[in-house]
BALOBA-1460 file (C-alpha; in Angstrom, 3 decimals):
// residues 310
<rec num="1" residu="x" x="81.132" y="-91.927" z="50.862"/>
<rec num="2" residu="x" x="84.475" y="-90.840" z="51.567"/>
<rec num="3" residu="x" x="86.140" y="-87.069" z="51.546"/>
<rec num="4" residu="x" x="88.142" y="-87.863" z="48.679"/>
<rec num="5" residu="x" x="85.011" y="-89.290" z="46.166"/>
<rec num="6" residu="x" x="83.089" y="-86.475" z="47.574"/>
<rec num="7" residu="x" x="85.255" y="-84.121" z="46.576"/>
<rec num="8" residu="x" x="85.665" y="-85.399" z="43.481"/>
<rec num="9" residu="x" x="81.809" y="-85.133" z="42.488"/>
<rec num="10" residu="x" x="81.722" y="-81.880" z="43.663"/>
<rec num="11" residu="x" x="84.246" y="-81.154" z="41.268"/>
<rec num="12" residu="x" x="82.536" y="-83.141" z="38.445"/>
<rec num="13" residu="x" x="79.098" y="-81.491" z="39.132"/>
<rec num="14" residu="x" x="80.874" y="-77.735" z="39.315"/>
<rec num="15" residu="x" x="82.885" y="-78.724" z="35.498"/>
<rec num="16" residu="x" x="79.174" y="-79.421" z="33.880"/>
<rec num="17" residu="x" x="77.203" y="-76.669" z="35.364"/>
<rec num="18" residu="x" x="78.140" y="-74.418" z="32.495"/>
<rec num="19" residu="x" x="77.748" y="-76.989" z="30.054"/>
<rec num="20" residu="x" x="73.841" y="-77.464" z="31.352"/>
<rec num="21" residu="x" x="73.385" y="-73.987" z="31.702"/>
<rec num="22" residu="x" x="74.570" y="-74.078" z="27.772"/>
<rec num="23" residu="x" x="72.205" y="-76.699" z="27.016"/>
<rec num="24" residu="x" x="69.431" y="-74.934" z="28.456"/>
<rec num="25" residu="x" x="70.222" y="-72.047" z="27.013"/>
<rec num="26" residu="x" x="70.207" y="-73.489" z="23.396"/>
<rec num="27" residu="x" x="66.866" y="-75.446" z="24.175"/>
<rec num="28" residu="x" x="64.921" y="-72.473" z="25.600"/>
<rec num="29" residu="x" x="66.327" y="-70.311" z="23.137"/>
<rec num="30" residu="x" x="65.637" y="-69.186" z="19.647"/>
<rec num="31" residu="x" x="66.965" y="-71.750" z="17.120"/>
<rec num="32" residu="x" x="70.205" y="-72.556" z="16.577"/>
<rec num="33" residu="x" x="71.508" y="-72.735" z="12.952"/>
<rec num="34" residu="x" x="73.201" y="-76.148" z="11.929"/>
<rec num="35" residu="x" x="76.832" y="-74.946" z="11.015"/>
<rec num="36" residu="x" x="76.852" y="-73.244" z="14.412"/>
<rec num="37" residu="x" x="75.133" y="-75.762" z="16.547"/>
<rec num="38" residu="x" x="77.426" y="-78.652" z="15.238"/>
<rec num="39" residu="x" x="80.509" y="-76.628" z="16.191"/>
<rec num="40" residu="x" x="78.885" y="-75.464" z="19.543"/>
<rec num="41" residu="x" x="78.627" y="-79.892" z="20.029"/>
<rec num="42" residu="x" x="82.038" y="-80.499" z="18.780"/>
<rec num="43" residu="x" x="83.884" y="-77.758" z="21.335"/>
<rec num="44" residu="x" x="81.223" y="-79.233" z="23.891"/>
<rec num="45" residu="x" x="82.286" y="-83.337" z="23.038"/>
<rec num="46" residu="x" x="86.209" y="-81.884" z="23.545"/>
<rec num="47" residu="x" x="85.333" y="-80.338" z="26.820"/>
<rec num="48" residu="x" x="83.396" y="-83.344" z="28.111"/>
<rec num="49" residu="x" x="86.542" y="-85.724" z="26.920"/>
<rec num="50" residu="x" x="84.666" y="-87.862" z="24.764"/>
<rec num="51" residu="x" x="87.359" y="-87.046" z="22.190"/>
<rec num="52" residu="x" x="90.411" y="-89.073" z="23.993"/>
<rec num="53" residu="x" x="93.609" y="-87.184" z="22.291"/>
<rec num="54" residu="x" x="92.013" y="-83.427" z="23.118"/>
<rec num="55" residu="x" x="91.014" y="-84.351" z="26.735"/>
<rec num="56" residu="x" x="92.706" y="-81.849" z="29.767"/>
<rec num="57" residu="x" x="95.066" y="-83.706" z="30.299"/>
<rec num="58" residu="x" x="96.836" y="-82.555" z="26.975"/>
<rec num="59" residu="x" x="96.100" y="-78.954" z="27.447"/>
<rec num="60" residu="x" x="99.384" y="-78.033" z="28.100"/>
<rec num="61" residu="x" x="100.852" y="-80.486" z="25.604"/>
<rec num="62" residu="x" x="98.303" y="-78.541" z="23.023"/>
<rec num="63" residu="x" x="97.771" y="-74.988" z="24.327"/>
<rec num="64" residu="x" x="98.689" y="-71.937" z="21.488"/>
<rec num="65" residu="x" x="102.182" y="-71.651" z="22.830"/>
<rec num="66" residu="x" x="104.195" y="-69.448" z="19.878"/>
<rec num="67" residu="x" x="107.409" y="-70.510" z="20.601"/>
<rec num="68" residu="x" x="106.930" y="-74.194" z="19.973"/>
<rec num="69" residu="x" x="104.928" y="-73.534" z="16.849"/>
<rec num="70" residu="x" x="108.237" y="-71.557" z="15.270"/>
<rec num="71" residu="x" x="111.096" y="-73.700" z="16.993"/>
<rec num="72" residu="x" x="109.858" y="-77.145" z="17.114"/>
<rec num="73" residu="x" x="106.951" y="-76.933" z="13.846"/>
<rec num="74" residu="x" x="104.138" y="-78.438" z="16.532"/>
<rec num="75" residu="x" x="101.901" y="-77.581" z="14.377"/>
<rec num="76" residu="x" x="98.752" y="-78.959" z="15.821"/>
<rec num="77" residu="x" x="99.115" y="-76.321" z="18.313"/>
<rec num="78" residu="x" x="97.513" y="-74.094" z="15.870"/>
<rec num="79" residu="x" x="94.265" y="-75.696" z="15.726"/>
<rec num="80" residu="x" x="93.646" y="-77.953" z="18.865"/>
<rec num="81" residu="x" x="93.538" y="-75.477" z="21.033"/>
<rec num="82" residu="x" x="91.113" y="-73.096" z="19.643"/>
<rec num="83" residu="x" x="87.928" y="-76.133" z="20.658"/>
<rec num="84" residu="x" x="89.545" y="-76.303" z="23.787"/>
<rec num="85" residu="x" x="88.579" y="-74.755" z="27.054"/>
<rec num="86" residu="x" x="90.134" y="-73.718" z="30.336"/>
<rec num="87" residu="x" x="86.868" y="-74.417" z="32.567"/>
<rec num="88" residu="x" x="83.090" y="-74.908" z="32.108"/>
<rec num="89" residu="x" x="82.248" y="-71.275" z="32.607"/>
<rec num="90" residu="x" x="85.101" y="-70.001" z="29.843"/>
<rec num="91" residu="x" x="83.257" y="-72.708" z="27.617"/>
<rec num="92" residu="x" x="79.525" y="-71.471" z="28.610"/>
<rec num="93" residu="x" x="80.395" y="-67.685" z="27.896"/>
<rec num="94" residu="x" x="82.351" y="-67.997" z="24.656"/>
<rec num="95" residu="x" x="79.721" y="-70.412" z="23.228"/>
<rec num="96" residu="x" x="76.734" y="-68.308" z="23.859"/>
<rec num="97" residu="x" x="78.933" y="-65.247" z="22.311"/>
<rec num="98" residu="x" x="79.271" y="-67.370" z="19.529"/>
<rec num="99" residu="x" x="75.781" y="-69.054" z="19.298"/>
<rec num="100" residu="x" x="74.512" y="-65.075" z="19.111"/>
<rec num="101" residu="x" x="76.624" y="-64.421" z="16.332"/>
<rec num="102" residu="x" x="76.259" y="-67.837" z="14.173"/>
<rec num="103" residu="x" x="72.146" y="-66.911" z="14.864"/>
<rec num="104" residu="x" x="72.866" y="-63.857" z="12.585"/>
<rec num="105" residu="x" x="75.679" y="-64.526" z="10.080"/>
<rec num="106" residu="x" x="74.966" y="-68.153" z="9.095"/>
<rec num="107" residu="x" x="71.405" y="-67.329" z="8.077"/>
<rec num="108" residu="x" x="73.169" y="-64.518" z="5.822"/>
<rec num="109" residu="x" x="76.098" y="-66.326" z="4.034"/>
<rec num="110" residu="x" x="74.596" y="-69.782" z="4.172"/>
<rec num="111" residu="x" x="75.721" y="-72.729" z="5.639"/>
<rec num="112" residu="x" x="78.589" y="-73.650" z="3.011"/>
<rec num="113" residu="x" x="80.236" y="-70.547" z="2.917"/>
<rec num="114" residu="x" x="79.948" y="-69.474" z="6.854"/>
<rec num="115" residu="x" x="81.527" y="-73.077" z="7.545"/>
<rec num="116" residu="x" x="84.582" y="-72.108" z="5.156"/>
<rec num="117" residu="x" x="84.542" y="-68.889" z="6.624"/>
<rec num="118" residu="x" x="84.568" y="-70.538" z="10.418"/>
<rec num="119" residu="x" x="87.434" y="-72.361" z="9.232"/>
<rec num="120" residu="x" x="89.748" y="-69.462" z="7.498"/>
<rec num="121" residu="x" x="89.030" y="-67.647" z="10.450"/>
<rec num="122" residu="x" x="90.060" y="-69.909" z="12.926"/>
<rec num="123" residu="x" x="93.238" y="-70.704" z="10.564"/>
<rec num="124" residu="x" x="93.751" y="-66.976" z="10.482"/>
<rec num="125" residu="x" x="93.554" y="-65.937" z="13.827"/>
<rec num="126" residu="x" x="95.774" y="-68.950" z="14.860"/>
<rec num="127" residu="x" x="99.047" y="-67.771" z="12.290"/>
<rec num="128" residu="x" x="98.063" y="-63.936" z="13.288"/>
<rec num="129" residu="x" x="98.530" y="-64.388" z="17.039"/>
<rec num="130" residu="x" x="102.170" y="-66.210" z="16.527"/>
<rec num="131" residu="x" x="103.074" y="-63.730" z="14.119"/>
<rec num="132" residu="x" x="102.447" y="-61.078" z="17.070"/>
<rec num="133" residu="x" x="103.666" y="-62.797" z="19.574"/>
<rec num="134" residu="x" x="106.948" y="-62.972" z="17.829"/>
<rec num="135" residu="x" x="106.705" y="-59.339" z="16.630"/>
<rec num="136" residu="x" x="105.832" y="-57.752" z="20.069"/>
<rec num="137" residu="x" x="108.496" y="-60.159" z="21.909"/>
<rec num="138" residu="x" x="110.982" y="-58.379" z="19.601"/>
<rec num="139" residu="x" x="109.981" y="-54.727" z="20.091"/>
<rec num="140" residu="x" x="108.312" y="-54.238" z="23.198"/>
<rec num="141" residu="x" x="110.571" y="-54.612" z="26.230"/>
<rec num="142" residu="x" x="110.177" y="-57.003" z="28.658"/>
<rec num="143" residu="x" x="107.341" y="-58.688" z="27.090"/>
<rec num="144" residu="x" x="106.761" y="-62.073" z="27.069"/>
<rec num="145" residu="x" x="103.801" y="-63.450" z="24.732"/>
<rec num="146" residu="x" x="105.860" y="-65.817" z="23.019"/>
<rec num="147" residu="x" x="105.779" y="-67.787" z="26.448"/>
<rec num="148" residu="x" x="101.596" y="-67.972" z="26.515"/>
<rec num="149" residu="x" x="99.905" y="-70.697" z="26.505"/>
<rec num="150" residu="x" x="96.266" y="-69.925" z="25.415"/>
<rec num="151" residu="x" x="93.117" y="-72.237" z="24.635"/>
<rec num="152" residu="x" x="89.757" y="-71.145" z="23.615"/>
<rec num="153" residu="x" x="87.621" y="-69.598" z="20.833"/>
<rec num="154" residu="x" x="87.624" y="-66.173" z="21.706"/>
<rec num="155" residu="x" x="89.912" y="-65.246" z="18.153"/>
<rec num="156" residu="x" x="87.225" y="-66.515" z="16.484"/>
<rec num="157" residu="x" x="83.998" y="-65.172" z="17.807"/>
<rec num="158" residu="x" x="86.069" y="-61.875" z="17.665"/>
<rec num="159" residu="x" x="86.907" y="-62.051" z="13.919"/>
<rec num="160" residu="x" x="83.250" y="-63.112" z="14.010"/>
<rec num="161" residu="x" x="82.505" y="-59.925" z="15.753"/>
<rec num="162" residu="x" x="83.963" y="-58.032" z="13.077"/>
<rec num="163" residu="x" x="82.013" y="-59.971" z="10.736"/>
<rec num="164" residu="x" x="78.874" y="-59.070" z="11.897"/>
<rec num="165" residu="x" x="79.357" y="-55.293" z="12.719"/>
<rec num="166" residu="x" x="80.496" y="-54.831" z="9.048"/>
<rec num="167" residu="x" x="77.357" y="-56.472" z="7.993"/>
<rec num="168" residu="x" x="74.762" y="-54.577" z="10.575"/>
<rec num="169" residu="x" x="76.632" y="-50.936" z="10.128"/>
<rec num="170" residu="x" x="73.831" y="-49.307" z="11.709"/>
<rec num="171" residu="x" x="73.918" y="-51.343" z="14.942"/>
<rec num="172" residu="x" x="75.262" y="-49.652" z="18.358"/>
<rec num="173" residu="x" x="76.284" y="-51.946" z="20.581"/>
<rec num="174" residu="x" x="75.908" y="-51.163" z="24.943"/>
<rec num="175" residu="x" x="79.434" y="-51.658" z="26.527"/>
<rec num="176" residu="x" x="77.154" y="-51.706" z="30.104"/>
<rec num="177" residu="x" x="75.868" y="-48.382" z="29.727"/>
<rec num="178" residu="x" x="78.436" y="-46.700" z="27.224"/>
<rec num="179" residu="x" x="76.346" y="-46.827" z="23.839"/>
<rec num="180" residu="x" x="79.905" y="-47.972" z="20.983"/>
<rec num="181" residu="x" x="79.169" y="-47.449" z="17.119"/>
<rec num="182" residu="x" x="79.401" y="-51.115" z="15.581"/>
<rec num="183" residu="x" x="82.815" y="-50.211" z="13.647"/>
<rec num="184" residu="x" x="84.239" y="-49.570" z="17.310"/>
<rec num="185" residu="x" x="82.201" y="-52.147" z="19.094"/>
<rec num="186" residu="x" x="85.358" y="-54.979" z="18.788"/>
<rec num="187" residu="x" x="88.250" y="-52.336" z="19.865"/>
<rec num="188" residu="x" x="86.314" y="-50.991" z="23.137"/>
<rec num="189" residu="x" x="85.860" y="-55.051" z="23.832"/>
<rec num="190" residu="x" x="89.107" y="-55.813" z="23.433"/>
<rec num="191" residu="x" x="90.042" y="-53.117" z="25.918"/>
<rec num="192" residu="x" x="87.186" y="-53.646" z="28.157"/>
<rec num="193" residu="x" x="87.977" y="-57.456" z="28.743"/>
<rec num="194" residu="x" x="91.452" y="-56.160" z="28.986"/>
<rec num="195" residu="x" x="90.607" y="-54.118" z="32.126"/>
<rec num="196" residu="x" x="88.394" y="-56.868" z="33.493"/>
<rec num="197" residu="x" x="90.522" y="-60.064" z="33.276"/>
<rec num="198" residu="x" x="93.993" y="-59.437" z="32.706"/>
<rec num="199" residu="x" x="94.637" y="-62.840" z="32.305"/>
<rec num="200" residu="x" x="92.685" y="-62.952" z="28.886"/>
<rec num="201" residu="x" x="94.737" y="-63.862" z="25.761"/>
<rec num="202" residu="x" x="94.820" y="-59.696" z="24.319"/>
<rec num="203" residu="x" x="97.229" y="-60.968" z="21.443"/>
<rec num="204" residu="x" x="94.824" y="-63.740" z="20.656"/>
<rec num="205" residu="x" x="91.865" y="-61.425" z="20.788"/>
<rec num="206" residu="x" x="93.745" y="-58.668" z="18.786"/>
<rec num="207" residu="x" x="94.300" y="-61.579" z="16.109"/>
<rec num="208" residu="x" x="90.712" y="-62.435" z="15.900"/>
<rec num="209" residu="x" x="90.259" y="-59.056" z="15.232"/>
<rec num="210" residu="x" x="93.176" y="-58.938" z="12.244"/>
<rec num="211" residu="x" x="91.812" y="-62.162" z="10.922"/>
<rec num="212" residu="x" x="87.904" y="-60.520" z="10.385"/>
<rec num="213" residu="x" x="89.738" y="-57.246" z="8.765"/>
<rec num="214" residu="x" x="91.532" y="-59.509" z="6.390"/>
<rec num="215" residu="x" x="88.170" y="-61.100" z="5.521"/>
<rec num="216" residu="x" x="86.264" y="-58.122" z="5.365"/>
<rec num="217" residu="x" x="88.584" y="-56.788" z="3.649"/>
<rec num="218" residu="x" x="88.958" y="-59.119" z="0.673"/>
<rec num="219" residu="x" x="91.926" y="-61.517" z="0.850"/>
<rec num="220" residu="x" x="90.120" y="-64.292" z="3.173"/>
<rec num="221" residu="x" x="86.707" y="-63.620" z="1.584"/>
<rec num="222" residu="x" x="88.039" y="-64.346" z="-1.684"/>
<rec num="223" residu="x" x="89.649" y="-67.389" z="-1.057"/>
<rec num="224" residu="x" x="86.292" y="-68.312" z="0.922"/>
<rec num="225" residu="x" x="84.473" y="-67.102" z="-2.303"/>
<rec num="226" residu="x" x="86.977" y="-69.375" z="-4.993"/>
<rec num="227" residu="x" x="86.562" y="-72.499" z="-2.448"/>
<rec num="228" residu="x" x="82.522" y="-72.000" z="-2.167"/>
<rec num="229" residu="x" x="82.320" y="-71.914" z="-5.705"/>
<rec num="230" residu="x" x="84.004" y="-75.155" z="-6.212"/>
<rec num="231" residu="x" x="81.721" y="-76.597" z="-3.361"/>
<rec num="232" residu="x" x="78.457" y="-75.361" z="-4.228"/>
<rec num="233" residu="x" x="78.706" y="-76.401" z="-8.328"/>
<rec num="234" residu="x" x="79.949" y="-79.811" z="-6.668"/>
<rec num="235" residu="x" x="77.075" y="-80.312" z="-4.725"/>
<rec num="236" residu="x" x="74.285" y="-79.208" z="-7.208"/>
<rec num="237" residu="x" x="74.304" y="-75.098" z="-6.652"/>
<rec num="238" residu="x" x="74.865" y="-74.153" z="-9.597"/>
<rec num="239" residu="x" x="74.029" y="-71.227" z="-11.078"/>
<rec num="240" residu="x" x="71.565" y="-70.330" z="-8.130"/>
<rec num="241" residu="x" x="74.625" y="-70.535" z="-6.026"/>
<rec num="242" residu="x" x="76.187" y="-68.046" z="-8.298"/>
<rec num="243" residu="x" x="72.917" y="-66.164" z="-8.299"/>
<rec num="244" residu="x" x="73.213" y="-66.172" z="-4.466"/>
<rec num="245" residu="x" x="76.629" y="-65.250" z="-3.891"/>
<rec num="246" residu="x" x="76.505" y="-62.357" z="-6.101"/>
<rec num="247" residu="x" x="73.724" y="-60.799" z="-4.749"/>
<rec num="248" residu="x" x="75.309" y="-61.333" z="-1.301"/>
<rec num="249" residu="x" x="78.786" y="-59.808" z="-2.993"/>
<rec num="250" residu="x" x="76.602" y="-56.821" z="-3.996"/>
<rec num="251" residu="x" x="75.449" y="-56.300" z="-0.733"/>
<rec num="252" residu="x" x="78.139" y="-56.713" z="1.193"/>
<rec num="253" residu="x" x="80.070" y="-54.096" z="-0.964"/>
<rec num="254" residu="x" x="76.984" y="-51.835" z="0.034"/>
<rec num="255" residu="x" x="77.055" y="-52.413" z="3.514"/>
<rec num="256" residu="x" x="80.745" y="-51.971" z="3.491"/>
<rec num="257" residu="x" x="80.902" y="-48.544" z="1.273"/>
<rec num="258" residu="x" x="78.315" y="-46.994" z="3.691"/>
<rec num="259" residu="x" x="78.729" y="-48.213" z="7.816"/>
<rec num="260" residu="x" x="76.794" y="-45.505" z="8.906"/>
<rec num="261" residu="x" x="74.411" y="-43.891" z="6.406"/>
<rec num="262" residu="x" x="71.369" y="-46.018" z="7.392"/>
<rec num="263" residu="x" x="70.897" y="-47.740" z="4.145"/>
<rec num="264" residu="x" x="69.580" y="-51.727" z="4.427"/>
<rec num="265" residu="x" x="72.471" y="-54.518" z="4.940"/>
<rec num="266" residu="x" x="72.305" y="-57.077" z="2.264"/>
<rec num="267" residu="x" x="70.149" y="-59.419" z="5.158"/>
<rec num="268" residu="x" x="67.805" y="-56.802" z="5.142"/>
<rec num="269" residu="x" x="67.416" y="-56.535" z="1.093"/>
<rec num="270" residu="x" x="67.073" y="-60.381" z="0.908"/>
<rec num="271" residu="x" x="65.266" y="-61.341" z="3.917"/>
<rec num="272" residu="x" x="67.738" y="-61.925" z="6.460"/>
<rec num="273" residu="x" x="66.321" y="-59.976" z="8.877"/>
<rec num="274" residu="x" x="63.594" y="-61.955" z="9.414"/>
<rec num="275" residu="x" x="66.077" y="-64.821" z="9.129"/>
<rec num="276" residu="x" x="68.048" y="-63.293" z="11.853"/>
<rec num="277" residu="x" x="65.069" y="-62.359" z="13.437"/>
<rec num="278" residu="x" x="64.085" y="-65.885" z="13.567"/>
<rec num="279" residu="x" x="67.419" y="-67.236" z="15.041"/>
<rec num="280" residu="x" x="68.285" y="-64.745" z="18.075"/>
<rec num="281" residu="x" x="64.359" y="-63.313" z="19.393"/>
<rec num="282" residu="x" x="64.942" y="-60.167" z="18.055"/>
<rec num="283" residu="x" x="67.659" y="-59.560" z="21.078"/>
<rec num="284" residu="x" x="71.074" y="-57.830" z="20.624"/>
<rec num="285" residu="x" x="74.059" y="-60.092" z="21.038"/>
<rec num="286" residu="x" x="74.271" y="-58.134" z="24.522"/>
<rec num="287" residu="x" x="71.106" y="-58.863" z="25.846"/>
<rec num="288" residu="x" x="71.349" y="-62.482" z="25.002"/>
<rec num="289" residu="x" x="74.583" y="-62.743" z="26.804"/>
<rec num="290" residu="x" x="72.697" y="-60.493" z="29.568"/>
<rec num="291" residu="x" x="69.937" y="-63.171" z="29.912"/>
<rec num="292" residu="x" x="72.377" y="-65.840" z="29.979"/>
<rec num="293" residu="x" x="74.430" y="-64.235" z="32.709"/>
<rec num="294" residu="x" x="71.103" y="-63.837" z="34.753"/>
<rec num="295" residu="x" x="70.201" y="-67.330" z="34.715"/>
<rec num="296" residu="x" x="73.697" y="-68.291" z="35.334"/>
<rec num="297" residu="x" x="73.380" y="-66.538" z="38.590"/>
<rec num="298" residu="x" x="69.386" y="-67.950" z="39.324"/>
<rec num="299" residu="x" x="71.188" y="-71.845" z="38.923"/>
<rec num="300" residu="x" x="73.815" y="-71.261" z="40.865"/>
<rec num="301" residu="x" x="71.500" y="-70.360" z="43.311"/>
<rec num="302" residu="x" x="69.128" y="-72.938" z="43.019"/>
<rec num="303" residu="x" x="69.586" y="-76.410" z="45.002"/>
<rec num="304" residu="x" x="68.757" y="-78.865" z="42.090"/>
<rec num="305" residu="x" x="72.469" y="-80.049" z="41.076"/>
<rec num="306" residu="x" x="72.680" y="-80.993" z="44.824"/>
<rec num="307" residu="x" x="75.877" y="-79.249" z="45.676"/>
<rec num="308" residu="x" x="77.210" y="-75.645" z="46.657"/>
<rec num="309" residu="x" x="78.913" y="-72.826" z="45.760"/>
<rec num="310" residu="x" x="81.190" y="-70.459" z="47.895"/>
């Protein structure tokens, strides 16, 4: 075997490590709902190049870069990029973030209307971080972001993020040992992941975070309301899909009228809890990512792939 085909299976065998330690995460795990799981397999088929046209070799050709989106209209740098990852271990983290998160909100919205909202998201967060690119280039000296090339989901598990703290009001989340109210919880992240790895996209962060505001908000979650609609009566929902989505609108207005006052989320009202229960183990989003980190750190350690780390 020579250096050069040695060295290239190390490499191989170090680019799948986080994409086992995904898979065994998923299997040992609580269940994974559908919506979630299928986009968790799609990001994984891109990584793994069994999609030819989104393989690494076009990452640079398809990266989030701002000023090629406004100047040239490359438009499918808006949405390639965000199923595309930099490395196995940026893949491995972000999914598990988001598995955690689809484990609680899919079971509540349903897997029509999370999909749509997976997809306005993403949309959203891709516009919001050119539009700040652009905006910051022009008022803040010196500054760059235009320039950036960025891949990864990270915009939308933090729009997701939003999501699900406006949903569980009552939640604190653990930044380590800091204990954040869940209307905070997304800011101190952004700032935290800031301060830990500079090189982290903070305008396409900040967007994900602008994108789950507009939905909470209304504007997105409309338009994700109108389009569900359409596709539930289309499918056979009918008026139990109209049943459904008002009774989720009802709650949701609750939850959002009263973050921290103690009262039951709409998940709670209707069952979800045991839903969400059901899907993450009864573990926070932080102890799941906790767990995973741990046995990150046991397989690294462990012989079985047959090669080493330094």
């Amino acid at each position: 075997l020579s250096v050069t085909m040695y060295r290239q299976r190390q490499q191989d065998h170090r680019r799948t490590l986080g994409v086992l330690l995904l898979l065994n995460e998923i299997l040992r795990g609580a269940p994974v709902p559908p919506i979630t799981l299928a986009a968790v397999a799609a990001q994984v088929a891109v990584f793994l190049e069994m999609i030819p046209f989104l393989s690494s070799r076009y990452t640079q050709s398809l990266c989030l870069l701002p000023n090629r989106i406004m100047k040239r209209k490359e438009w499918i740098r808006l949405f390639a990029p965000l199923i595309m990852h930099a490395d196995d271990m940026h893949l491995y983290y972000n999914m598990v973030s988001f598995i955690w998160k689809g484990r609680r909100l899919e079971p509540l919205l349903g897997p029509i209307r999370y999909a749509l909202t997976l997809l306005s998201l993403a949309a959203a967060s891709a516009v919001i971080t050119v539009g700040v690119s652009s905006l910051l280039d022009d008022f803040v000296p010196g500054s760059n972001y235009s320039s950036q090339c960025a891949v990864g989901f990270s915009g939308v598990i933090f729009a997701l993020k939003v999501l699900s703290s406006t949903y569980t009001p009552e939640d604190v989340w653990l930044m380590g040992w800091l204990p954040v109210p869940s209307r905070y919880a997304c800011w101190a992240e952004l700032i935290l992941i800031q301060v830990l790895s500079p090189n982290a996209s903070f305008v396409g962060h900040l967007a994900g975070i602008l994108a789950g505001l507009l939905y909470t908000m209304g504007p997105l979650r409309w338009i994700v309301d109108g389009v569900a609609s359409i596709v539930e009566g289309f499918i056979g929902g009918g008026g139990r899909g109209r049943e459904d989505r008002d009774q989720r609108q009802r709650g949701y207005d609750s939850a959002s009228a009263a973050p921290f006052e103690g009262g039951r989320t709409w998940g709670e009202e209707r069952g979800g809890r045991e839903g969400y229960e059901r899907y993450t183990g009864g573990l926070s989003e932080e102890e799941q990512i906790r767990r995973a980190m741990d046995e990150s750190i046991r397989q690294r350690r462990q012989p079985n792939y047959g090669w080493n780390y330094e």
